[in-house]
C-alpha positions in Angstrom: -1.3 -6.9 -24.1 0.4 -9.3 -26.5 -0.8 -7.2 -29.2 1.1 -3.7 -27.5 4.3 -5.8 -27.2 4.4 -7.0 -30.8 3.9 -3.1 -31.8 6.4 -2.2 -29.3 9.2 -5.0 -30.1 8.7 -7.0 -27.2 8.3 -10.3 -28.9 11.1 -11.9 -27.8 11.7 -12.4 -24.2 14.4 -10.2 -23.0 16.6 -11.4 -20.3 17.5 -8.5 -17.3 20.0 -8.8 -14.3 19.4 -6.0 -12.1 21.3 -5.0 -8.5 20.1 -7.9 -6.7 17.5 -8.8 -8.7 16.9 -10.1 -11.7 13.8 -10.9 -14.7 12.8 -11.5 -18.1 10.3 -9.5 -19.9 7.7 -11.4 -21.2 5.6 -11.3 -24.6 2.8 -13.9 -23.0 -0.5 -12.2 -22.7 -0.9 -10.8 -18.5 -3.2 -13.2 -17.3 -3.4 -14.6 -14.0 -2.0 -12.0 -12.1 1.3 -12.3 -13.9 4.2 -10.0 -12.6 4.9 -6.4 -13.7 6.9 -3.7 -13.8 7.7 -0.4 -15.4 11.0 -0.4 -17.4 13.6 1.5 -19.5 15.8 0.2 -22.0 17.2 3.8 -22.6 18.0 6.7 -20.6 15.1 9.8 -21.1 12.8 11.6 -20.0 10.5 9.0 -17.7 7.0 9.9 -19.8 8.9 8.4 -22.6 11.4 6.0 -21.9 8.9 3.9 -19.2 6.9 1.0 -20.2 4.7 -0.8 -18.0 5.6 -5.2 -18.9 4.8 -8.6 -17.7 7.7 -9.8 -16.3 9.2 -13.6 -15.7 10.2 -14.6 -12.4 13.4 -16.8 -11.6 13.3 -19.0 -9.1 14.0 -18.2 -5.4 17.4 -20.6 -5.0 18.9 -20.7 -1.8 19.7 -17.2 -1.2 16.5 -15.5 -2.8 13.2 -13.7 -1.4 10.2 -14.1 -3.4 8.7 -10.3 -2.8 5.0 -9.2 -3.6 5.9 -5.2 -3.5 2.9 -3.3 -2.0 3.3 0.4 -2.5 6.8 2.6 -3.8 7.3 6.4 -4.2 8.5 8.4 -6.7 11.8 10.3 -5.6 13.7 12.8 -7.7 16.8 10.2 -7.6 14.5 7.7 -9.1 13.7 10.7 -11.8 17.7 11.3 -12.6 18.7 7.7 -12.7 16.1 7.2 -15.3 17.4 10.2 -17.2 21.0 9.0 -17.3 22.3 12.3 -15.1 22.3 10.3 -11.0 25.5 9.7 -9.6 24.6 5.7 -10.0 22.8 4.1 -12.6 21.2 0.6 -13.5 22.4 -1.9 -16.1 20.3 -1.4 -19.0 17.4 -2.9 -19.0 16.4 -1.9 -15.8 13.2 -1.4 -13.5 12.7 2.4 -11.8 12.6 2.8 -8.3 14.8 2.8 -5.5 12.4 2.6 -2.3 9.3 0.8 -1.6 8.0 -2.0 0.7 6.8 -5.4 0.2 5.6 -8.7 1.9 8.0 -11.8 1.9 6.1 -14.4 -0.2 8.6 -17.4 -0.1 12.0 -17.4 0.7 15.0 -19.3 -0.5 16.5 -22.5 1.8 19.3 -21.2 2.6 17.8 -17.5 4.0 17.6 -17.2 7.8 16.5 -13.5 8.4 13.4 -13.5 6.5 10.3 -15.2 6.5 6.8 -15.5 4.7 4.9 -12.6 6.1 7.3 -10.4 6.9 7.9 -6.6 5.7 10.8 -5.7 4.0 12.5 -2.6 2.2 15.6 -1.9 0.3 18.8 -2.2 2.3 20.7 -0.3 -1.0 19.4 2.1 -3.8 18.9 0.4 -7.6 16.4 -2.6 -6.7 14.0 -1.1 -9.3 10.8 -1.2 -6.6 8.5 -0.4 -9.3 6.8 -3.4 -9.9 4.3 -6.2 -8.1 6.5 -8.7 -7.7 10.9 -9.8 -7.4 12.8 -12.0 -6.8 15.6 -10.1 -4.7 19.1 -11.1 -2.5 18.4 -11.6 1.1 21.1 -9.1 1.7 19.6 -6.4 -0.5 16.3 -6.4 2.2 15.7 -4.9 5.7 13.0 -6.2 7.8 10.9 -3.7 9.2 8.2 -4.1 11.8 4.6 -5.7 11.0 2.8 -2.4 13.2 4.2 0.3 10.8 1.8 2.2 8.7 1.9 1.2 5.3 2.8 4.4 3.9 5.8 5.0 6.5 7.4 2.2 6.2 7.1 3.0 1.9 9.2 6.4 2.7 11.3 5.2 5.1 14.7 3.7 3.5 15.7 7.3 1.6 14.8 11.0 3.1 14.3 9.3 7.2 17.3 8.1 6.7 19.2 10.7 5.4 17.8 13.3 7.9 18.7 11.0 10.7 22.7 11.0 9.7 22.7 14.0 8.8 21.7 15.0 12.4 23.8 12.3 14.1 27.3 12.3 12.0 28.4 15.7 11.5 27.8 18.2 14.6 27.1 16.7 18.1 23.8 18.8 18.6 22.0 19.0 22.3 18.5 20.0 23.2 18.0 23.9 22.3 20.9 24.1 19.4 19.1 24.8 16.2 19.8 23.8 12.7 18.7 25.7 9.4 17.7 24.2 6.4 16.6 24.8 2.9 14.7 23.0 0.8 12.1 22.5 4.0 9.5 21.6 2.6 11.0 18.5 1.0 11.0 14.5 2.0 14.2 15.2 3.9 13.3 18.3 5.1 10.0 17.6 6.8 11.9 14.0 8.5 14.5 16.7 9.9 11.8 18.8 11.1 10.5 15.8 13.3 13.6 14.2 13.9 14.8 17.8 15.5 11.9 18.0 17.3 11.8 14.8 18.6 15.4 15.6 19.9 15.1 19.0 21.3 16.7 20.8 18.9 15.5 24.0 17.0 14.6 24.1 13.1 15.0 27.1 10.9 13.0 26.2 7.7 14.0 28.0 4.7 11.1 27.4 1.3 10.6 29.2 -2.0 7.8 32.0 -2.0 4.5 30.3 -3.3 0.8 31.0 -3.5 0.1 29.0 -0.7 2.7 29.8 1.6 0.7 30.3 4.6 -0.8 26.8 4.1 2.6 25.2 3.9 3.7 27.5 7.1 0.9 26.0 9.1 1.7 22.2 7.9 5.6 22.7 8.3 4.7 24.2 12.3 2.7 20.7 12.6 5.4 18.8 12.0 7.6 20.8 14.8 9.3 23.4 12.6 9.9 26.4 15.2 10.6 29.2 12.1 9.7 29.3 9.1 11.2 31.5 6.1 11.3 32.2 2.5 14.1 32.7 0.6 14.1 36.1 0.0 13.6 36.7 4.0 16.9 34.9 4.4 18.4 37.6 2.8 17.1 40.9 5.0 18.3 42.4 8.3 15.3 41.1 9.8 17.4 37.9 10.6 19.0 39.6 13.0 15.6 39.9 15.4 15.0 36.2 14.6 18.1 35.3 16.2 17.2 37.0 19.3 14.7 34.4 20.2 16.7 31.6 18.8 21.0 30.9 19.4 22.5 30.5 15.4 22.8 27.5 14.1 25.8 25.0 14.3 24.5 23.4 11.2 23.1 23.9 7.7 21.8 21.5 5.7 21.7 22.6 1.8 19.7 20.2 -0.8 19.0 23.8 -3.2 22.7 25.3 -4.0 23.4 28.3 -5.1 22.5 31.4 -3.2 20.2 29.6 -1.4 23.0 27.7 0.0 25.5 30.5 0.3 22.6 32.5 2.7 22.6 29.3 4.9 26.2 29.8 5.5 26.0 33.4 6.1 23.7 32.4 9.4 26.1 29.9 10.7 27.8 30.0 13.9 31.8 30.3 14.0 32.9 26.7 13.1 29.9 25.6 12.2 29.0 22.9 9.5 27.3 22.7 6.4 26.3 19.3 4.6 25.2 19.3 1.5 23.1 16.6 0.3 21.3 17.6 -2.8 21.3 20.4 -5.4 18.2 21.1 -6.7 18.6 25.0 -8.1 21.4 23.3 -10.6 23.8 26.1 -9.3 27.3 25.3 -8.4 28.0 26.2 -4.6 29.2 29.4 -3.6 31.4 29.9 -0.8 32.5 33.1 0.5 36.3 33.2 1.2 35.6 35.2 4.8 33.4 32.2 5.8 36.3 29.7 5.6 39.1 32.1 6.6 37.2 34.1 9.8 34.4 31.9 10.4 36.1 28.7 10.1 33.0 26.7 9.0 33.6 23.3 7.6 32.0 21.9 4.0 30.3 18.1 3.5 28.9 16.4 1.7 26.6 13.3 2.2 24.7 10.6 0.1 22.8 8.2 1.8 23.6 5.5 -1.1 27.4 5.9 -0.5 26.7 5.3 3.5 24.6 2.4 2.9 27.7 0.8 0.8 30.3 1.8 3.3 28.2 -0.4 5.9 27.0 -3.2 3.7 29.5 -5.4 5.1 28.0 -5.1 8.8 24.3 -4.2 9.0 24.1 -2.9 12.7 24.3 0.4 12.3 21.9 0.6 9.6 19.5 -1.9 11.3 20.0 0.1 14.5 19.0 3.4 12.8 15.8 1.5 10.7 14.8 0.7 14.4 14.9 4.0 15.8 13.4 5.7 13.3 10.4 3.0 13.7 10.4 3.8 17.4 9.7 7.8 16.9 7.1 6.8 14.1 5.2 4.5 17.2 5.2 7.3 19.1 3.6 9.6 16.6 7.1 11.7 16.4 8.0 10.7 12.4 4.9 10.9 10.1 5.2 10.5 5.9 5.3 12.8 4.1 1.9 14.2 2.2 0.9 10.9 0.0 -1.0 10.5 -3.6 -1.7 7.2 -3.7 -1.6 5.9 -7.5 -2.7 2.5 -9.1 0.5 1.3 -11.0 -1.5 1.2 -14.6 -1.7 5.5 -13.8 2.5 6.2 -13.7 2.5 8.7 -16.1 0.0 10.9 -14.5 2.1 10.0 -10.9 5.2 11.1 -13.1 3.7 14.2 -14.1 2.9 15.1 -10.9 5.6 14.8 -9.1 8.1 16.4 -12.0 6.1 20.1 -11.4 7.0 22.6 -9.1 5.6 23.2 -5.4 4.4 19.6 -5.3 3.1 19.1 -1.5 2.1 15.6 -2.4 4.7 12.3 -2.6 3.5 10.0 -5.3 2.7 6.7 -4.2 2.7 3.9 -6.4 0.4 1.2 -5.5 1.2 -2.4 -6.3 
């Protein structure tokens, strides 16, 4: 190892202050279970700009938690703040990954919500999770509880989350209303799936045509999904019968863009809501002037990160939400998504993986 950071210009320790966090790379040899971490010093393409180091620990103090992190995915944010193009980035150098959970090691004498033992995840986005061990602010950490399943409590902090508010903040749904979203198939899609279900309320599931669609039918149905669509069936008069079985939706939720996005609001009931939360097709939005004028349907937008900062000062309602979202997961109601597990040393292949299309799989990285 010393050998690779002399090549790659790591000789001299190299101090880093992250969001709540901070670390010095280290040119010592890893020996003794020294700590690690995979980090950028430039803004690219992951494959290239990623480097897995030993890291230096500061102390704890009186407001710090020692954290051994056990297992973090990879999320397409954590892909676009890496690249330079996310809404938020780290201070150069930085560690990747926004989500992940760890065990409480040792805490700082002056921290009262934590303790050795316990389970904790990111209470904001830009904790750079990918890595076995940090030192990181009591106030950037939730507790969760001790009897969630590792890879759950992993996935939790992000798409959950955002499902949950997205279903709680903008339309006041009730058992049998029914809500239509693209991008389905994705984190946040399959957590509104359940969360819906859980609820009472009807899904309309809209994925891209794929060679195994059928497969991915079936799985979505598991999950609680009532209908499930492609794209291009969005689009034909076939709808219509669909809707005979099934009242239109009061809300959309639109993480594609594009015409994907300008279908969903085609389907929506008068005043009825879309929130847009992602834009994966790259395609600005297109709204229809007859939607706002006749049909009255309102626009939003929402970013999980921005709520989480609105409510930093007070953490009930995020700790209340963390606790019913671990509630529906006890009762077998909010599963992860599909998992790869991947040792740390293996990131690039868990980068490639999860940067190709129709991935079915969230990549795990394991501490």
């Amino acid at each position: 190892m010393a050998m690779m950071a002399a090549r790659m210009g790591w000789a001299q320790p190299l101090r880093l202050v992250g969001l709540g966090s901070s670390f010095s790379f280290s040119s010592a040899a890893a020996g003794g279970g020294r700590p690690r971490g995979l980090a950028y010093e430039e803004h690219g393409e992951p494959a290239r700009v990623l480097r897995l180091k030993d890291l230096d620990l500061p102390e704890v103090g009186d407001f710090g938690v020692h954290v051994k992190m056990l297992a973090a995915p990879i999320n397409p944010s954590d892909i676009n703040m890496i690249q330079g193009t996310y809404a938020t980035l780290a201070d150069l150098p930085a560690i990747g990954g926004n989500e992940g959970v760890g065990e409480v090691m040792s805490t700082g004498h002056n921290v009262t919500s934590l303790k050795t033992g316990d389970l904790v995840i990111p209470a904001d986005a830009g904790l750079g999770t990918w890595r076995t061990e940090a030192v990181f602010d009591e106030e950037k950490l939730l507790k969760v509880p001790p009897d969630i399943p590792l890879m759950c409590a992993a996935t939790l902090s992000v798409n959950p989350c955002t499902a949950y508010r997205m279903l709680s903040d903008f339309e006041a749904l009730k058992p049998g209303d029914s809500v239509i979203q693209n991008a389905a198939n994705s984190g946040v899609g399959q957590a509104v799936i359940q969360i819906a279900a859980a609820k009472g309320i009807k899904t309309i599931n809209v994925v891209r045509d794929r060679p195994n669609l059928q497969e991915l039918v079936i799985r979505l149905k598991s999950l609680g999904a009532d209908h499930v669509i492609t794209e291009d069936m969005l689009r034909k008069p076939e709808m219509k019968e669909l809707f005979k079985t099934i009242p239109k939706p009061v809300l959309a939720l639109n993480g594609v863009g594009g015409k994907s996005a300008t279908e969903l609001l085609r389907h929506l009931q008068h005043k009825g809501t879309m929130v847009t939360y992602g834009g994966m097709s790259k395609q600005p939005l297109t709204v229809p002037v007859s939607a706002l004028i006749f049909k009255d349907v309102k626009l939003c937008g929402f970013w999980m990160t921005q709520w989480k900062r609105e409510h930093s000062l007070s953490k009930e309602k995020l700790e209340g939400m963390i606790t019913d979202l671990c509630k529906l997961i006890r009762m077998g109601q909010l599963a992860s998504p599909a998992c790869q597990e991947v040792p740390l040393e293996d990131y690039q292949t868990a980068l490639k993986v999860s940067m190709k299309p129709y991935v079915s799989a969230k990549q795990i990285l394991l501490m």
